[in-house]
C-alpha positions as CSV (number, residue, x, y, z in Angstrom):
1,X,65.7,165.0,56.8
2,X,62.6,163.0,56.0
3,X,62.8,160.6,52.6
4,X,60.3,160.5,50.0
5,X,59.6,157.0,48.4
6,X,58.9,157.5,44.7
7,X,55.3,157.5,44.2
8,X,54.5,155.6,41.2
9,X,51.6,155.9,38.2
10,X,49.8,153.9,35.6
11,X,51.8,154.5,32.7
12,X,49.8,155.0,29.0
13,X,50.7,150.8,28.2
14,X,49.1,149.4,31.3
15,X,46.1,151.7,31.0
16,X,46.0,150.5,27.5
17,X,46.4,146.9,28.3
18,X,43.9,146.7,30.9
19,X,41.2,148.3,28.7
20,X,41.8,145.4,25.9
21,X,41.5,143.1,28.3
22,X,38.5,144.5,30.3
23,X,36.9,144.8,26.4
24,X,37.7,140.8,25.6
25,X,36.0,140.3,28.9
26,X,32.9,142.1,28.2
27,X,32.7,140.6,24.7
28,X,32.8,137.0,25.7
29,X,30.5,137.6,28.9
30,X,27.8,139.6,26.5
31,X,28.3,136.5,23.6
32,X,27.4,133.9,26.8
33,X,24.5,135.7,28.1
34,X,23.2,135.8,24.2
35,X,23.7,132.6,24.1
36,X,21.9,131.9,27.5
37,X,19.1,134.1,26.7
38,X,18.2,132.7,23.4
39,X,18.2,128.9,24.7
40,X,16.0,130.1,27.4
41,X,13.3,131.9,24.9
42,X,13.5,128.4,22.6
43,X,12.8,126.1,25.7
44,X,9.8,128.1,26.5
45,X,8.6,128.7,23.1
46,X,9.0,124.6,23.2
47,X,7.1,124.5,26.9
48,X,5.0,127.2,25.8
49,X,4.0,124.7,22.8
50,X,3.7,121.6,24.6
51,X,1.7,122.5,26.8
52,X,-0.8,124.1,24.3
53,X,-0.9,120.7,22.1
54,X,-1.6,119.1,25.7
55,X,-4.4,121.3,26.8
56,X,-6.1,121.0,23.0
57,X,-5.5,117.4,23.2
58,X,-6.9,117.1,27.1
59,X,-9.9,119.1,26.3
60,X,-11.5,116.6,24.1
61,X,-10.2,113.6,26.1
62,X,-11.7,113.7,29.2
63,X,-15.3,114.9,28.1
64,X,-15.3,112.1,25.1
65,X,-13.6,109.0,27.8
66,X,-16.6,109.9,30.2
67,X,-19.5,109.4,27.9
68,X,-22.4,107.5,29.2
69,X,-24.7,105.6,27.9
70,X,-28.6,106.9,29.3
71,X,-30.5,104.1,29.1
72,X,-33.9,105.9,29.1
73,X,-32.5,107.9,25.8
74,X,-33.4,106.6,22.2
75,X,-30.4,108.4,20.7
76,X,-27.8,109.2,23.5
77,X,-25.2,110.2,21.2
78,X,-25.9,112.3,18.5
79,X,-23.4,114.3,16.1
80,X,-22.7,116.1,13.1
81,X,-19.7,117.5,11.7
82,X,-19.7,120.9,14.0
83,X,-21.6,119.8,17.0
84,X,-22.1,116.7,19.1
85,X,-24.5,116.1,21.9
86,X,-23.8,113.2,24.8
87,X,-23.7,112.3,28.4
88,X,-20.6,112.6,30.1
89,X,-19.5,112.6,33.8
90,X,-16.4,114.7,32.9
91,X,-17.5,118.2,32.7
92,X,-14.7,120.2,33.6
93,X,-16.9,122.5,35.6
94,X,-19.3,120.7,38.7
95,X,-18.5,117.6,40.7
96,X,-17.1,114.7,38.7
97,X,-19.0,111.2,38.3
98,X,-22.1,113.1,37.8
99,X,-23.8,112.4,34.6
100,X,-25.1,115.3,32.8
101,X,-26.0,116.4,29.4
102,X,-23.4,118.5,26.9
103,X,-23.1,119.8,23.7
104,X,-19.2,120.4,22.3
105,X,-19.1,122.7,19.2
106,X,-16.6,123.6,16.5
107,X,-16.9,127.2,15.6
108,X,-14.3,129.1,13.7
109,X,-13.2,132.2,15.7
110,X,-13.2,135.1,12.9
111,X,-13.5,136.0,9.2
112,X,-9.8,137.2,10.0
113,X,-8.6,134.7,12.1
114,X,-8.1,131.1,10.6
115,X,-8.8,129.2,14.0
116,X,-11.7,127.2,15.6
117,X,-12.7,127.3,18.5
118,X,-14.0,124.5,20.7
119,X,-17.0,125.2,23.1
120,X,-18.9,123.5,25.5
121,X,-22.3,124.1,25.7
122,X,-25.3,123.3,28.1
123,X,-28.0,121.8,25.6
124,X,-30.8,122.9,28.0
125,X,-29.7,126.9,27.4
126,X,-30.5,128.6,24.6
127,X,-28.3,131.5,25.5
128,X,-24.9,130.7,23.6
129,X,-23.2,133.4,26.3
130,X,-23.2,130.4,28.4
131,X,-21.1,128.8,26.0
132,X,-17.1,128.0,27.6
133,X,-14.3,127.8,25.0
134,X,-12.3,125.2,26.3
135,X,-9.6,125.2,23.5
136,X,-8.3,127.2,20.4
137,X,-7.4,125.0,17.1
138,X,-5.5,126.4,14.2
139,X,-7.8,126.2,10.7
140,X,-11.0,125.4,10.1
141,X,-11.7,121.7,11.6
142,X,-15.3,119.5,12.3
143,X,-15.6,116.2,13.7
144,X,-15.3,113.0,12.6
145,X,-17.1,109.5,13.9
146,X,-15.2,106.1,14.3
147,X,-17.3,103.1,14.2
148,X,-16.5,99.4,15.9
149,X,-15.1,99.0,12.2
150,X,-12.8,101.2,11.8
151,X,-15.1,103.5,9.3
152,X,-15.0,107.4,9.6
153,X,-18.0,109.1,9.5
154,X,-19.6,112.5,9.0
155,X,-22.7,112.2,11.8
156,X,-23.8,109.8,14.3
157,X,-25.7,107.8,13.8
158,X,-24.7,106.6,10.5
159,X,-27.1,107.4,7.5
160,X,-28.1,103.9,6.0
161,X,-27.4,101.4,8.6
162,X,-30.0,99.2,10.4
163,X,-27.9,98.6,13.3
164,X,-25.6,100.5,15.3
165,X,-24.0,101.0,18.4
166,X,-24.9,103.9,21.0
167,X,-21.7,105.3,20.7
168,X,-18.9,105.7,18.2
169,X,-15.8,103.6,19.2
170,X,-13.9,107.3,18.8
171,X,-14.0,110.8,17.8
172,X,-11.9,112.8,15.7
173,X,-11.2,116.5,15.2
174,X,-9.6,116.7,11.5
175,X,-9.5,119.6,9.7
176,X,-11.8,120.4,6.9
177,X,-9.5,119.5,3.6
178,X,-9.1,116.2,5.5
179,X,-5.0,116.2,5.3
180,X,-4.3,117.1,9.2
181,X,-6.0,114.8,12.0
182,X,-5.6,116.8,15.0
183,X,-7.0,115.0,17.9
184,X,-8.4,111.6,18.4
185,X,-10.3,110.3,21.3
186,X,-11.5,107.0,22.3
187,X,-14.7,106.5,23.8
188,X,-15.3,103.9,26.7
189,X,-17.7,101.4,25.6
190,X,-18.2,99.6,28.8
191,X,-21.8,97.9,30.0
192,X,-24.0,99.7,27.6
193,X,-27.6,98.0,29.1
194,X,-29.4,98.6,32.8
195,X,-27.9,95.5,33.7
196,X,-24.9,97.8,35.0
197,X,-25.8,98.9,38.2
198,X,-23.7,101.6,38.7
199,X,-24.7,103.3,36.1
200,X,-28.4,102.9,36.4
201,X,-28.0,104.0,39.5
202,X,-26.5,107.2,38.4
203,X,-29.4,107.6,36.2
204,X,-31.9,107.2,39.3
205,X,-32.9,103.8,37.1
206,X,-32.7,101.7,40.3
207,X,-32.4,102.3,43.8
């Protein structure tokens, strides 16, 4: 006579049980990978804003800290308070150390959208489709012109002054109510006369 072990089943309680705790489990995984998520959409919100602020910042820097001085130019720096025309040998787009003429230009984006845009032009075009945007700024901004003295200016060269140098000592980008300065940028003021070889070199002064 063959025995039968009692076969035993999940009674109503354990069932129960098990779903409670299955449900605490679900609760507390879903309230961690809420919290998880939202950390990781505020760090790169943060990133996100960084590195806008950089690039904004970097487009102006590296232009502006190349500028040259052309010794066969009059006026090699000339601006006003939506455009600005120089020598620089940090064009973002051809080889580098090679000094060539630009034009950098703040011009608001849109009746619709309250930005300005930041382009860099090639003074010798006259097609603005050749214009690059190298940066978007929030509001409605122009430029502003440091002297050695620590005076901002509206243009360059400065209106009633006998003497001045080439260059101004730094640029700003402020908006227009004058309460936000957004980026400033120093320029190099290095040997400024044909004495500098390297640089009349580069101009094809001297051999």
């Amino acid at each position: 006579m063959t025995s039968h072990s009692p076969q035993r089943g999940v009674t109503l309680v354990e069932l129960l049980v098990t779903v409670v705790i299955l449900g605490f489990t679900v609760a507390l995984m879903s309230g961690a990978f809420t919290q998880i998520a939202q950390m990781l959409r505020v760090s790169t919100e943060q990133s996100n804003g960084f590195l806008g602020r950089w690039n904004q910042s970097r487009a102006l820097y590296d232009i502006v800290g190349n500028m040259v001085i052309d010794p066969t130019l009059e006026k090699p720096f000339t601006g006003q308070y939506d455009q600005m025309d120089m020598i620089t040998l940090g064009l973002p787009e051809g080889p580098p150390g090679v000094p060539r003429h630009a034009r950098l230009r703040l011009k608001p984006a849109s009746e619709d959208d309250n930005s300005t845009d930041l382009l860099l032009e090639n003074p010798m075009m006259q097609n603005a489709s050749e214009a690059i945007r190298l940066t978007r700024f929030p509001g409605r901004l122009e430029f502003r012109y440091i002297d050695h003295r620590g005076q901002e200016l509206v243009q360059w060269p400065p209106t009633g002054m006998a003497t001045y140098r080439p260059m101004p000592s730094a640029i700003l980008i402020r908006q227009t109510d004058g309460r936000r300065l957004l980026v400033r940028a120093a320029a190099y003021e290095g040997g400024l006369s044909p004495k500098n070889n390297a640089l009349a070199q580069a101009f094809g002064i001297i051999k």
